[in-house]
PDB file of N, CA, C and O in Angstrom:
ATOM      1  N   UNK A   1      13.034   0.128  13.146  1.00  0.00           N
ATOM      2  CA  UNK A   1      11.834   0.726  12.597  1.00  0.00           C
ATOM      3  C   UNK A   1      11.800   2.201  12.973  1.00  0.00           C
ATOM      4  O   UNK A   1      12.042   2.509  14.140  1.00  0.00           O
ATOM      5  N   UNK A   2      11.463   3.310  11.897  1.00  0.00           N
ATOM      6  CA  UNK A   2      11.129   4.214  11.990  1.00  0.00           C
ATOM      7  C   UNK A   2       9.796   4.978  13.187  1.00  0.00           C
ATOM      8  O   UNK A   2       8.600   4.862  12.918  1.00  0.00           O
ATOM      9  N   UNK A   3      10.144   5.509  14.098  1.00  0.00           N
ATOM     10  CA  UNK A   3       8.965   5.225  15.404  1.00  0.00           C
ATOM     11  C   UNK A   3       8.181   6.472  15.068  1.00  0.00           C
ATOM     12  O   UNK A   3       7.235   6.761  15.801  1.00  0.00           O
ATOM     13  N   UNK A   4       8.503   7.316  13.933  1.00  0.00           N
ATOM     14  CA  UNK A   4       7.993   8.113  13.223  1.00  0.00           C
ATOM     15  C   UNK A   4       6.621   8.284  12.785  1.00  0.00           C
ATOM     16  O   UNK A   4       6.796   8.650  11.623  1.00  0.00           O
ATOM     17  N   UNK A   5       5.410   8.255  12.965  1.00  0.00           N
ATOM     18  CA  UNK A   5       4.005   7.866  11.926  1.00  0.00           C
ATOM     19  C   UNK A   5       4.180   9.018  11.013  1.00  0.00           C
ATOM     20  O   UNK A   5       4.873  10.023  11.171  1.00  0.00           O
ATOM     21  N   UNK A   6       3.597   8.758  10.259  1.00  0.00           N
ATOM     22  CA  UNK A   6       3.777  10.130   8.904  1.00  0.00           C
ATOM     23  C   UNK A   6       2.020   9.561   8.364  1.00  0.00           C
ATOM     24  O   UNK A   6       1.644   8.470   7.934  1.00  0.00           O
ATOM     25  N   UNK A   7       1.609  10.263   8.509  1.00  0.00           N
ATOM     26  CA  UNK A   7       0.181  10.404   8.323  1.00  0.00           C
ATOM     27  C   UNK A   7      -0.176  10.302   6.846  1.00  0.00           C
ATOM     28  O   UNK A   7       0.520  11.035   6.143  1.00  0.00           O
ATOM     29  N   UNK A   8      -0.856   9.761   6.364  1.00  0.00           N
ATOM     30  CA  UNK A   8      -1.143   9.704   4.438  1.00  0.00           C
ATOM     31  C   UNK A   8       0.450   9.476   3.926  1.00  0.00           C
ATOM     32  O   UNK A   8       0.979  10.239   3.117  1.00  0.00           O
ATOM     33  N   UNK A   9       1.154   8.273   4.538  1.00  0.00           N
ATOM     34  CA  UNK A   9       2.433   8.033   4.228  1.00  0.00           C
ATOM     35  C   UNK A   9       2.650   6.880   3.573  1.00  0.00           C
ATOM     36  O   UNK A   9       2.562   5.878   4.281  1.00  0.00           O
ATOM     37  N   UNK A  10       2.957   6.679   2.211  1.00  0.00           N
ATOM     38  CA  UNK A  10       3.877   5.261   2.091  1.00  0.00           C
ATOM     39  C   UNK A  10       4.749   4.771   2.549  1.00  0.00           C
ATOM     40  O   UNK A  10       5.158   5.564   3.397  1.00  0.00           O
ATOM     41  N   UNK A  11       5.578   3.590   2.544  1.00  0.00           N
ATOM     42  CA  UNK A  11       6.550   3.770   2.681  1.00  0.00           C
ATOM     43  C   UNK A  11       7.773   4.386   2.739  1.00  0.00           C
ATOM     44  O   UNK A  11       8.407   4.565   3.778  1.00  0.00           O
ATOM     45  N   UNK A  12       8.095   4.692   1.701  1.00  0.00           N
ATOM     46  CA  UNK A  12       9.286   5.314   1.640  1.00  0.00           C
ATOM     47  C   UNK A  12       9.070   6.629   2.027  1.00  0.00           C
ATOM     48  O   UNK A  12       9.939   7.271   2.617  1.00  0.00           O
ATOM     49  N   UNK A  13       7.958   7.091   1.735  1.00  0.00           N
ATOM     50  CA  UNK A  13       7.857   8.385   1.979  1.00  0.00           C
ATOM     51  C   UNK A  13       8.322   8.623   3.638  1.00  0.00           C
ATOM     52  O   UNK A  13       9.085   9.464   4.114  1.00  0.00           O
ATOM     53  N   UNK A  14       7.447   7.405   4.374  1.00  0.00           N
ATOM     54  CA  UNK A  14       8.091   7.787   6.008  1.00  0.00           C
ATOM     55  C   UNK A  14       8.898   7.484   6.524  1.00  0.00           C
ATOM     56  O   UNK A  14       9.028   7.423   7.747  1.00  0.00           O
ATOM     57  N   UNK A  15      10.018   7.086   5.289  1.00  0.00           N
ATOM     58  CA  UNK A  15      11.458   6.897   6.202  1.00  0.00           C
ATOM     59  C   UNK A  15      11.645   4.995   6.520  1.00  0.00           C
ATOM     60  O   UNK A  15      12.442   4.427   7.268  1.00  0.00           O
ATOM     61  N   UNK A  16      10.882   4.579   5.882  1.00  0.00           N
ATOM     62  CA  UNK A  16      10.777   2.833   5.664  1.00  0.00           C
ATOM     63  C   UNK A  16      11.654   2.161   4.749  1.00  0.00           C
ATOM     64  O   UNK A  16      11.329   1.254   3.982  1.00  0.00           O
ATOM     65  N   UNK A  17      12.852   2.699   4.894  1.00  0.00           N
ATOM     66  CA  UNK A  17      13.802   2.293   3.448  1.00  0.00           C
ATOM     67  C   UNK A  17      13.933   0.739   3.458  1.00  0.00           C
ATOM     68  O   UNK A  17      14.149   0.163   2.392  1.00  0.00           O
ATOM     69  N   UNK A  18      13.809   0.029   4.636  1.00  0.00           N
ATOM     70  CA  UNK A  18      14.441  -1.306   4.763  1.00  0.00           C
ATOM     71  C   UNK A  18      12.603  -1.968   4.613  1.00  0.00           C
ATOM     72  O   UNK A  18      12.557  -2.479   3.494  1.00  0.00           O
ATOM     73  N   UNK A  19      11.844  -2.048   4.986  1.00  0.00           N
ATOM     74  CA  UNK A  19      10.492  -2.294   5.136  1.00  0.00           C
ATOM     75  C   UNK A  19       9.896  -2.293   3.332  1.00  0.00           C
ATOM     76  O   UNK A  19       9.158  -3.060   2.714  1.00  0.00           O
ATOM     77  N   UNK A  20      10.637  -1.043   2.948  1.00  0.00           N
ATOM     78  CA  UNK A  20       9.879  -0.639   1.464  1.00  0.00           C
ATOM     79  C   UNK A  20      10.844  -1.822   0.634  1.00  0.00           C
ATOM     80  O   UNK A  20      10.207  -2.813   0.276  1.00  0.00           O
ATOM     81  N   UNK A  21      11.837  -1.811   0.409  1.00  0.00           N
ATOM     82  CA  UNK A  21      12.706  -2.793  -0.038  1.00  0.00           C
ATOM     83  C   UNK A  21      12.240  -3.992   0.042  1.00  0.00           C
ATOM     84  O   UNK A  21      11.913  -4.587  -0.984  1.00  0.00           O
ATOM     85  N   UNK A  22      12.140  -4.485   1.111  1.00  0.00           N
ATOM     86  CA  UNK A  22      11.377  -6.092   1.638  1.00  0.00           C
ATOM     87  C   UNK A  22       9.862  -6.277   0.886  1.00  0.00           C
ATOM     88  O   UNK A  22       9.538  -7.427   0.589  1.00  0.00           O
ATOM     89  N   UNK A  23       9.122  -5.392   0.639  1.00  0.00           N
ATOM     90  CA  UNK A  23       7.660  -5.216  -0.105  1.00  0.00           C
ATOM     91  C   UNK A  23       8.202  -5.152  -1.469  1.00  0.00           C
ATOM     92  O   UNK A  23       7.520  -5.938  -2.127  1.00  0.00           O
ATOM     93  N   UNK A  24       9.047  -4.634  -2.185  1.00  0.00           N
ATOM     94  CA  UNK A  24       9.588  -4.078  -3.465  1.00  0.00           C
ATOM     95  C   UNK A  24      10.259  -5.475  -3.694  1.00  0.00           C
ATOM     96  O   UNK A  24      10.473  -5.706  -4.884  1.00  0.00           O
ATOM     97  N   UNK A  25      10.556  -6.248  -3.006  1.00  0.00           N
ATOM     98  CA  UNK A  25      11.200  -7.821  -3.692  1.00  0.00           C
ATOM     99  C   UNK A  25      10.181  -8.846  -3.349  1.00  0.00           C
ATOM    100  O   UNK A  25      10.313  -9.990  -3.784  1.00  0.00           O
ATOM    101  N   UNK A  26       9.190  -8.521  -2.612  1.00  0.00           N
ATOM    102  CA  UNK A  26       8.294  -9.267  -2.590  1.00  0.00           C
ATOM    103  C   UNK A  26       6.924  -8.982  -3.770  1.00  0.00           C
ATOM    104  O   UNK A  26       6.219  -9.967  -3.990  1.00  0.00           O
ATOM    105  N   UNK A  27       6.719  -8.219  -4.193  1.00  0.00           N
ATOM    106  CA  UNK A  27       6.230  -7.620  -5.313  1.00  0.00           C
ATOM    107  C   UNK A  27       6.686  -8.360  -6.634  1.00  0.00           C
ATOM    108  O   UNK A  27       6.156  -9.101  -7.463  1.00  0.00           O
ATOM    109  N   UNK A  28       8.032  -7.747  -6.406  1.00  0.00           N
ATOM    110  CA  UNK A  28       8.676  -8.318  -7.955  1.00  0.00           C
ATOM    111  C   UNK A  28       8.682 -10.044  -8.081  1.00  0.00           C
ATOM    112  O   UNK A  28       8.658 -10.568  -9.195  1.00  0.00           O
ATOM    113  N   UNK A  29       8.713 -10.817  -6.892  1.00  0.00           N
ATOM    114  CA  UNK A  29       8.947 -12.074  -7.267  1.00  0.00           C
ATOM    115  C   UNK A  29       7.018 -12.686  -7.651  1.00  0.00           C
ATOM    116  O   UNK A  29       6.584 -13.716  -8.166  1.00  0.00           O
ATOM    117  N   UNK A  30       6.413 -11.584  -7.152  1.00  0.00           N
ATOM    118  CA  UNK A  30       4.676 -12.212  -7.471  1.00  0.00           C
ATOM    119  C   UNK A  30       4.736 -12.374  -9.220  1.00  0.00           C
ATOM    120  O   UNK A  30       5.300 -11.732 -10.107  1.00  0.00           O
ATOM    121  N   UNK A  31       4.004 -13.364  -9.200  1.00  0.00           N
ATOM    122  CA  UNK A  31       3.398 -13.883 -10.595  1.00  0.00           C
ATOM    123  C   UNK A  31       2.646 -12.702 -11.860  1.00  0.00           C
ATOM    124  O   UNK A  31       1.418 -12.728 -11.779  1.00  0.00           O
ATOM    125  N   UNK A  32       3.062 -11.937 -12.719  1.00  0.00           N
ATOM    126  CA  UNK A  32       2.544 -10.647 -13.504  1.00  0.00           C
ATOM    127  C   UNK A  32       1.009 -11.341 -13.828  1.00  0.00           C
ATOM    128  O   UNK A  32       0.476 -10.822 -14.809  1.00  0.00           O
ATOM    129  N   UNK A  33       0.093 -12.580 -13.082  1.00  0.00           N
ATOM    130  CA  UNK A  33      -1.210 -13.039 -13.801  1.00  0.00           C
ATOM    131  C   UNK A  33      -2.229 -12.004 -12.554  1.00  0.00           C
ATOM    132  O   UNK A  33      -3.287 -11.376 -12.586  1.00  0.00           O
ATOM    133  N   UNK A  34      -0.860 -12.394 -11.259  1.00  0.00           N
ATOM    134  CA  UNK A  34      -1.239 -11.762  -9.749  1.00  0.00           C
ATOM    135  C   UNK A  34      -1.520 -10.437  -9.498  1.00  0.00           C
ATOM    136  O   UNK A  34      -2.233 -10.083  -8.559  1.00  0.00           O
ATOM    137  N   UNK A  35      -0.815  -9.409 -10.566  1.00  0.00           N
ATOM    138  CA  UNK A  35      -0.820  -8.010 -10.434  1.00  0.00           C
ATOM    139  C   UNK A  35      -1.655  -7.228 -11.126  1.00  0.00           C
ATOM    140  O   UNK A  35      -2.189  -7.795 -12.079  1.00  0.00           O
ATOM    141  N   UNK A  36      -1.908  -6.231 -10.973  1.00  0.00           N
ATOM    142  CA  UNK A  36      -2.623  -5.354 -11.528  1.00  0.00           C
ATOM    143  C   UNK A  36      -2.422  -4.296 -12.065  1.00  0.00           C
ATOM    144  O   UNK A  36      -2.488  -3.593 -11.057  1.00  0.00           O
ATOM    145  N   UNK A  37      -2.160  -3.384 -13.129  1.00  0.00           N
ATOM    146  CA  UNK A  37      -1.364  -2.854 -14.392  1.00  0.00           C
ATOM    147  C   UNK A  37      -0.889  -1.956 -13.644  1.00  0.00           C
ATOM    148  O   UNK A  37      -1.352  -1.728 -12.526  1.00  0.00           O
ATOM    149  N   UNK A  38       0.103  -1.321 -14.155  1.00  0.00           N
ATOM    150  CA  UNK A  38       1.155  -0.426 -13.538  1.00  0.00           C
ATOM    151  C   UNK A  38       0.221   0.898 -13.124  1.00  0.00           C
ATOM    152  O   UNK A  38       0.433   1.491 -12.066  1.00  0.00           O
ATOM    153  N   UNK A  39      -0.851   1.315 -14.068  1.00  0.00           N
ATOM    154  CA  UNK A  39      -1.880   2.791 -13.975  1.00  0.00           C
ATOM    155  C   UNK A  39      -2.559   2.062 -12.870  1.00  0.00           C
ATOM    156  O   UNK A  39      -2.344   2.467 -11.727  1.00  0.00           O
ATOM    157  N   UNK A  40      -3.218   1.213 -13.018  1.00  0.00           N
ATOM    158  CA  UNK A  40      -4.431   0.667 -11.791  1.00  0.00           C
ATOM    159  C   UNK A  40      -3.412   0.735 -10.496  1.00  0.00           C
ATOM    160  O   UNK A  40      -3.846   1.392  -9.549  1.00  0.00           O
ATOM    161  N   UNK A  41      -2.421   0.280 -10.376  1.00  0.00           N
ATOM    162  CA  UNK A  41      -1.240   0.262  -8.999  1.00  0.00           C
ATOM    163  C   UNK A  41      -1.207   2.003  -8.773  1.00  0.00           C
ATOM    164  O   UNK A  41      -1.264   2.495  -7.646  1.00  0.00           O
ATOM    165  N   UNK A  42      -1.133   2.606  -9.686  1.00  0.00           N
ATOM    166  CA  UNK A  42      -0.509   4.197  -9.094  1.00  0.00           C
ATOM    167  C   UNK A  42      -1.520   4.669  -8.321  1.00  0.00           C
ATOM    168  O   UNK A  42      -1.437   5.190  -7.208  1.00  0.00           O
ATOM    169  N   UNK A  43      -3.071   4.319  -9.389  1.00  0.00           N
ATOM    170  CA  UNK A  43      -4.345   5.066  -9.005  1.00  0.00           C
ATOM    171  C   UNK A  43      -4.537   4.280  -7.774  1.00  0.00           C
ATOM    172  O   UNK A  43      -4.768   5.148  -6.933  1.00  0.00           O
ATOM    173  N   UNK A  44      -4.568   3.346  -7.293  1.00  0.00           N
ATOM    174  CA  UNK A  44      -4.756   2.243  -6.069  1.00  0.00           C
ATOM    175  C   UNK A  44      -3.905   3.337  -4.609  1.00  0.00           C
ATOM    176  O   UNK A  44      -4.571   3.597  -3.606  1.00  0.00           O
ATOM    177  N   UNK A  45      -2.707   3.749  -4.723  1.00  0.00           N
ATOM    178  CA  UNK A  45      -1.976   3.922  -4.024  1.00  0.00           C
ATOM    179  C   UNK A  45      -2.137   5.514  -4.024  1.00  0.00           C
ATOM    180  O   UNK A  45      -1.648   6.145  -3.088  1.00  0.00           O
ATOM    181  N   UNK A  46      -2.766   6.129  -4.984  1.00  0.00           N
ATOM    182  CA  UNK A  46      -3.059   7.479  -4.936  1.00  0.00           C
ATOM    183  C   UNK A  46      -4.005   7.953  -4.081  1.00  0.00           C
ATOM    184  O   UNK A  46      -4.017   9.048  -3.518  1.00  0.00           O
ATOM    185  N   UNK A  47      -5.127   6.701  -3.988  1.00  0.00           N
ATOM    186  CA  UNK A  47      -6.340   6.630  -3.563  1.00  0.00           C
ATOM    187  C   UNK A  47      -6.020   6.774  -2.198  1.00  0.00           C
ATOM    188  O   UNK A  47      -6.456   7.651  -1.453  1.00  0.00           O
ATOM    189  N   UNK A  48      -5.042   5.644  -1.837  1.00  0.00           N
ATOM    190  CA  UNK A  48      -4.860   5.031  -0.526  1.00  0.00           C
ATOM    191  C   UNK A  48      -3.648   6.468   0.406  1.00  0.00           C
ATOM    192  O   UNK A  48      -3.407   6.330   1.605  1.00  0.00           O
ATOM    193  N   UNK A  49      -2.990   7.832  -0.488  1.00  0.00           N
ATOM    194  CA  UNK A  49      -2.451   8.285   0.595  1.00  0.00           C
ATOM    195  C   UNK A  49      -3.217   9.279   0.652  1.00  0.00           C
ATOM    196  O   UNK A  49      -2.760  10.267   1.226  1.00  0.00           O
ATOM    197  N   UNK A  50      -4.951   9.382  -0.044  1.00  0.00           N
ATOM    198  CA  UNK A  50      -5.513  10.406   0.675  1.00  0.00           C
ATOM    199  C   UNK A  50      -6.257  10.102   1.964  1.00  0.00           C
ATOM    200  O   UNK A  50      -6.669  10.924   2.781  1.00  0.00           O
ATOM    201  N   UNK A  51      -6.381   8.480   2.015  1.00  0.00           N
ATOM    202  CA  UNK A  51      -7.078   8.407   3.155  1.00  0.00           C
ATOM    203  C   UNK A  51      -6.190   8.498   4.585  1.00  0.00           C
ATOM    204  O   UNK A  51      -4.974   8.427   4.763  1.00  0.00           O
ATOM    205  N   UNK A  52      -7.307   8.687   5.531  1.00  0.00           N
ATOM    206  CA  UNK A  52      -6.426   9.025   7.127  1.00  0.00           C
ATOM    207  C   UNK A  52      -6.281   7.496   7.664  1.00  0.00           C
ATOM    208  O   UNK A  52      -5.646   7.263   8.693  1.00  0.00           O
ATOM    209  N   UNK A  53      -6.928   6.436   6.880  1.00  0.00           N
ATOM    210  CA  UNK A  53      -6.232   5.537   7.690  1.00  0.00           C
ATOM    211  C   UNK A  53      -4.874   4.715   7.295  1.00  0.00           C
ATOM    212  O   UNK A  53      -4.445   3.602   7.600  1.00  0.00           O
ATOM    213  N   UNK A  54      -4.407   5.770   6.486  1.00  0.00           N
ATOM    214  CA  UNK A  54      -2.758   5.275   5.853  1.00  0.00           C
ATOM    215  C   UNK A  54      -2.430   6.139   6.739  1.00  0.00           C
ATOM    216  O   UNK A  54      -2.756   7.311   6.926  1.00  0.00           O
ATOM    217  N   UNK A  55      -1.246   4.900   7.649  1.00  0.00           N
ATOM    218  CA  UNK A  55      -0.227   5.808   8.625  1.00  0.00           C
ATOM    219  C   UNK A  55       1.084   4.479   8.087  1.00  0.00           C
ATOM    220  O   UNK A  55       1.150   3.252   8.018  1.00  0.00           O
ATOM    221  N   UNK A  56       2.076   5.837   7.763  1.00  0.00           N
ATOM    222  CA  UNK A  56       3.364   4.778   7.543  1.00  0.00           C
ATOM    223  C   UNK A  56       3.553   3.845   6.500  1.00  0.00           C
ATOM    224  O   UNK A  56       4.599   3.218   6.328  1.00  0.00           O
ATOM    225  N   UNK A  57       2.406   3.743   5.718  1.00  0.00           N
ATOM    226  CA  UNK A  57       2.482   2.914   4.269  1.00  0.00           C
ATOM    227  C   UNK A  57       1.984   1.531   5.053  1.00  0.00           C
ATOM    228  O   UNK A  57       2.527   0.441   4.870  1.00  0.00           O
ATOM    229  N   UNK A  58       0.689   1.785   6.098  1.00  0.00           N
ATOM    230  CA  UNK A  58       0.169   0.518   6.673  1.00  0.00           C
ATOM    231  C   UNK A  58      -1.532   1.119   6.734  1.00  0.00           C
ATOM    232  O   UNK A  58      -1.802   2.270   7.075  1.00  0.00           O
ATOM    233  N   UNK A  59      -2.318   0.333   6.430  1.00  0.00           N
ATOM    234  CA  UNK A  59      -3.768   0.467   6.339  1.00  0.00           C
ATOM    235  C   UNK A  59      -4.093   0.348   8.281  1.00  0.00           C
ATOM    236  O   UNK A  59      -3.766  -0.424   9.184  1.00  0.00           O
ATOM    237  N   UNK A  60      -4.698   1.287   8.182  1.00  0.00           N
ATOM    238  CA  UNK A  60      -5.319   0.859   9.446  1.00  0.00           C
ATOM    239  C   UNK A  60      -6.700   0.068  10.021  1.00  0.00           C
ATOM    240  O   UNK A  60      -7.162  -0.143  11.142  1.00  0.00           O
ATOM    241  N   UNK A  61      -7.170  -0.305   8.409  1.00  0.00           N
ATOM    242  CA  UNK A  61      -8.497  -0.493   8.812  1.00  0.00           C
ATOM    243  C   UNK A  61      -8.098  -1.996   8.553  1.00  0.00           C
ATOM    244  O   UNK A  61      -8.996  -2.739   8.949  1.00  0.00           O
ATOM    245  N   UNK A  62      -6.660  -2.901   7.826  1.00  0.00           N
ATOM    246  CA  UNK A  62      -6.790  -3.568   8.061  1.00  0.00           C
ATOM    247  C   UNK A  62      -5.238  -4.582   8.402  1.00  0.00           C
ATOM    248  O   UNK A  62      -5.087  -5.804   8.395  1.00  0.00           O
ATOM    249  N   UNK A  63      -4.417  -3.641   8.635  1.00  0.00           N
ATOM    250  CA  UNK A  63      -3.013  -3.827   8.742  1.00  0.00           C
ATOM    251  C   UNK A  63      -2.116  -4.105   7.832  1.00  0.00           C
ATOM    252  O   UNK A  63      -1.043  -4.592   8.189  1.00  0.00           O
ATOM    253  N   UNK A  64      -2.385  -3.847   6.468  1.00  0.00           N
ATOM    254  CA  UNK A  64      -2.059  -4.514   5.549  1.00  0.00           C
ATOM    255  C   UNK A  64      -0.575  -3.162   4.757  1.00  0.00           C
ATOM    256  O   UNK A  64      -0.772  -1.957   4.598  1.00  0.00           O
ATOM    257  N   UNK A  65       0.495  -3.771   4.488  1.00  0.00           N
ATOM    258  CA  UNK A  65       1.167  -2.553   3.479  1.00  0.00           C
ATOM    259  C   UNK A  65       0.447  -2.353   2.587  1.00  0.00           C
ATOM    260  O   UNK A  65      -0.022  -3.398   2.136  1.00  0.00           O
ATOM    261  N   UNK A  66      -0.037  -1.027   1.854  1.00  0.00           N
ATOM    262  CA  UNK A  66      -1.019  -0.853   0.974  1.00  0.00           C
ATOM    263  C   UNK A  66      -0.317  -1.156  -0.571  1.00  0.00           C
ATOM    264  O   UNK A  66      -0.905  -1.575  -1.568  1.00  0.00           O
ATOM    265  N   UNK A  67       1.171  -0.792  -0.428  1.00  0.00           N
ATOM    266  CA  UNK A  67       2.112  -1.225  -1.276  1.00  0.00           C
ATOM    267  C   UNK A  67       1.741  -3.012  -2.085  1.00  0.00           C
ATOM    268  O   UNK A  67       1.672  -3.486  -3.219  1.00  0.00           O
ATOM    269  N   UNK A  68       1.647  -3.304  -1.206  1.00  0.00           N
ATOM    270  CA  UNK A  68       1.564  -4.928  -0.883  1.00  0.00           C
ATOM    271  C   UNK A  68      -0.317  -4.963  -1.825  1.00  0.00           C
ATOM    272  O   UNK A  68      -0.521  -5.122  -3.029  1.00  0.00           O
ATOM    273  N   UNK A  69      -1.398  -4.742  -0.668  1.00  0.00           N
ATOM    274  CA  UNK A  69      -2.340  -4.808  -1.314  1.00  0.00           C
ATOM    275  C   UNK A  69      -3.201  -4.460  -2.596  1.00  0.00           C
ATOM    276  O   UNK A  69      -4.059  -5.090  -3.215  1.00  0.00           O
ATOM    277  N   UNK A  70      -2.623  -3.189  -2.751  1.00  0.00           N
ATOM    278  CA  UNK A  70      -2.608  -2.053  -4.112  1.00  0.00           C
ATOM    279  C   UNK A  70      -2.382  -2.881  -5.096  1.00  0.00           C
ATOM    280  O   UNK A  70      -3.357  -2.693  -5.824  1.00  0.00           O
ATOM    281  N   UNK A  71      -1.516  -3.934  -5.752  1.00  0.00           N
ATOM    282  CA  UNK A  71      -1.108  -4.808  -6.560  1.00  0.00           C
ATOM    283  C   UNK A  71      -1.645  -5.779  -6.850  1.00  0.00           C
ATOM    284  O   UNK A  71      -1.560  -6.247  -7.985  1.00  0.00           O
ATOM    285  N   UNK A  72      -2.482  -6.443  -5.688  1.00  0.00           N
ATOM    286  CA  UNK A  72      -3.012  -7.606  -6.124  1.00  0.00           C
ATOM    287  C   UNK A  72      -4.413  -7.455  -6.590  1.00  0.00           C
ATOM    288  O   UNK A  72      -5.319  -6.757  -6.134  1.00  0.00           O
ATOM    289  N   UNK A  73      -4.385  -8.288  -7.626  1.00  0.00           N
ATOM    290  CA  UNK A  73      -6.172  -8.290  -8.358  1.00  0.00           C
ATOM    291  C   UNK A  73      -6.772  -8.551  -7.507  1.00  0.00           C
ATOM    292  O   UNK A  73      -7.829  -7.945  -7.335  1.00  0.00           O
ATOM    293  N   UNK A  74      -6.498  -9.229  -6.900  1.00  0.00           N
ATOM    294  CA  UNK A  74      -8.111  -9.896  -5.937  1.00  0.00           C
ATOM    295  C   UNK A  74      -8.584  -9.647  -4.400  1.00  0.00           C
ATOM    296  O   UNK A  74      -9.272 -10.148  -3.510  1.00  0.00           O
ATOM    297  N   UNK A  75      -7.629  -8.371  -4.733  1.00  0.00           N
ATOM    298  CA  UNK A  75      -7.913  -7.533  -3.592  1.00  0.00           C
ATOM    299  C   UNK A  75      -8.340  -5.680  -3.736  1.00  0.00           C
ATOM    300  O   UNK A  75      -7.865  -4.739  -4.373  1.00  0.00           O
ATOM    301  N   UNK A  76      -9.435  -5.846  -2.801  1.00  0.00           N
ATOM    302  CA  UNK A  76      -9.953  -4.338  -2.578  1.00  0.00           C
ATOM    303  C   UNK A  76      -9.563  -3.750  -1.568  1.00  0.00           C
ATOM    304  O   UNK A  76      -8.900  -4.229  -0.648  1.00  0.00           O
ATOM    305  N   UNK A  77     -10.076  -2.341  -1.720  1.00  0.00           N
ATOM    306  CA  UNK A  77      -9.695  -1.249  -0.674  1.00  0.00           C
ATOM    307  C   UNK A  77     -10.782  -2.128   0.810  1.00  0.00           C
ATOM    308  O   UNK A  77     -11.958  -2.490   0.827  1.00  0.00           O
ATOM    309  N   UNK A  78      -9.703  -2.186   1.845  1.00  0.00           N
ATOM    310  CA  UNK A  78     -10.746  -2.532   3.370  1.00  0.00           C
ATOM    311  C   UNK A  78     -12.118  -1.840   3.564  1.00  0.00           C
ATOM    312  O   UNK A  78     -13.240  -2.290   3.799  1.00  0.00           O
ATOM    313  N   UNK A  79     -11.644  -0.610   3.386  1.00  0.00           N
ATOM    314  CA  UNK A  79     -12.807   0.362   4.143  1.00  0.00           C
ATOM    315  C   UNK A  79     -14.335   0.060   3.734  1.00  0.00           C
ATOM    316  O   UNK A  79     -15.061   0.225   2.754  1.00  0.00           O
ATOM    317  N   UNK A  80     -14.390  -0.299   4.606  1.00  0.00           N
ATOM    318  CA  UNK A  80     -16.299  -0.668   4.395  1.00  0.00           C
ATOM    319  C   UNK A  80     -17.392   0.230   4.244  1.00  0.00           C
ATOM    320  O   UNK A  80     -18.507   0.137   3.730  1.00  0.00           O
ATOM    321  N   UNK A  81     -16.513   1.481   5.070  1.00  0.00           N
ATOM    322  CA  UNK A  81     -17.833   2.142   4.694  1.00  0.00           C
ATOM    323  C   UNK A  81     -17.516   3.468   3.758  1.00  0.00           C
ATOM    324  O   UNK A  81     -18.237   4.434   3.507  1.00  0.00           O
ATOM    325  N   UNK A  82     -16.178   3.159   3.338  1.00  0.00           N
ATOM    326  CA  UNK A  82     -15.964   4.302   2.732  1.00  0.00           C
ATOM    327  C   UNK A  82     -14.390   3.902   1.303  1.00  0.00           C
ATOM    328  O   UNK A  82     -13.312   4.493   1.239  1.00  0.00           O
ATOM    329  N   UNK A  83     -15.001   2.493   0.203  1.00  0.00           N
ATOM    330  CA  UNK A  83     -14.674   1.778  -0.425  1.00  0.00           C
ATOM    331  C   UNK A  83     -13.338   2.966  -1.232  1.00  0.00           C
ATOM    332  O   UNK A  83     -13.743   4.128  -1.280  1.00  0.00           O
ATOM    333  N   UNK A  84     -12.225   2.798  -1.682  1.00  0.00           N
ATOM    334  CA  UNK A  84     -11.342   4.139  -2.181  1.00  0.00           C
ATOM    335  C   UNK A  84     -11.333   3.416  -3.385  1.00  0.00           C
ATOM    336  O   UNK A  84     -11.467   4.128  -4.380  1.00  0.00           O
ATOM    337  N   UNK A  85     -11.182   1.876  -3.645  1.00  0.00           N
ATOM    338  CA  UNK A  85     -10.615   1.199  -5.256  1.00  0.00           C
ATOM    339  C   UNK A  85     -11.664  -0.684  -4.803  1.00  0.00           C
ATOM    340  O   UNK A  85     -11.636  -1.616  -5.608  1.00  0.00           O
TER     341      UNK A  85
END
């Protein structure tokens, strides 16, 4: 693991090549009823590297790859008090 934090970072962006890969085949094998359109995913993840609690392409408010959460319908942004999607 990259011991790196990269602040408002995705994955790949911080040097997570093996981590981003493992999310990127776990993605692709989810069900297309599970996901959420390719624009709603960009804007989801656009949202998510302005906030400060993306360190490393991991939510801090709730540990989650945002990669990972960004995709699924039936999931929202953590932040409670400050909702991004």
């Amino acid at each position: 693991m990259n011991l790196r934090e990269c602040k408002r970072c995705l994955l790949l962006e911080s040097g997570e090549k093996a981590v981003f890969e493992t999310v990127n085949a776990y993605l692709e094998n989810l069900d297309e009823s599970e996901k959420v359109s390719d624009k709603i995913y960009r804007e989801r993840l656009n949202n998510c590297s302005e906030c400060d609690s993306l360190i490393s392409g991991m939510c801090l408010k709730c540990g989650c790859y945002v990669e990972i959460r960004a995709a699924l319908k039936n999931k929202s942004c953590p932040n409670a008090d400050n909702r991004r999607w």
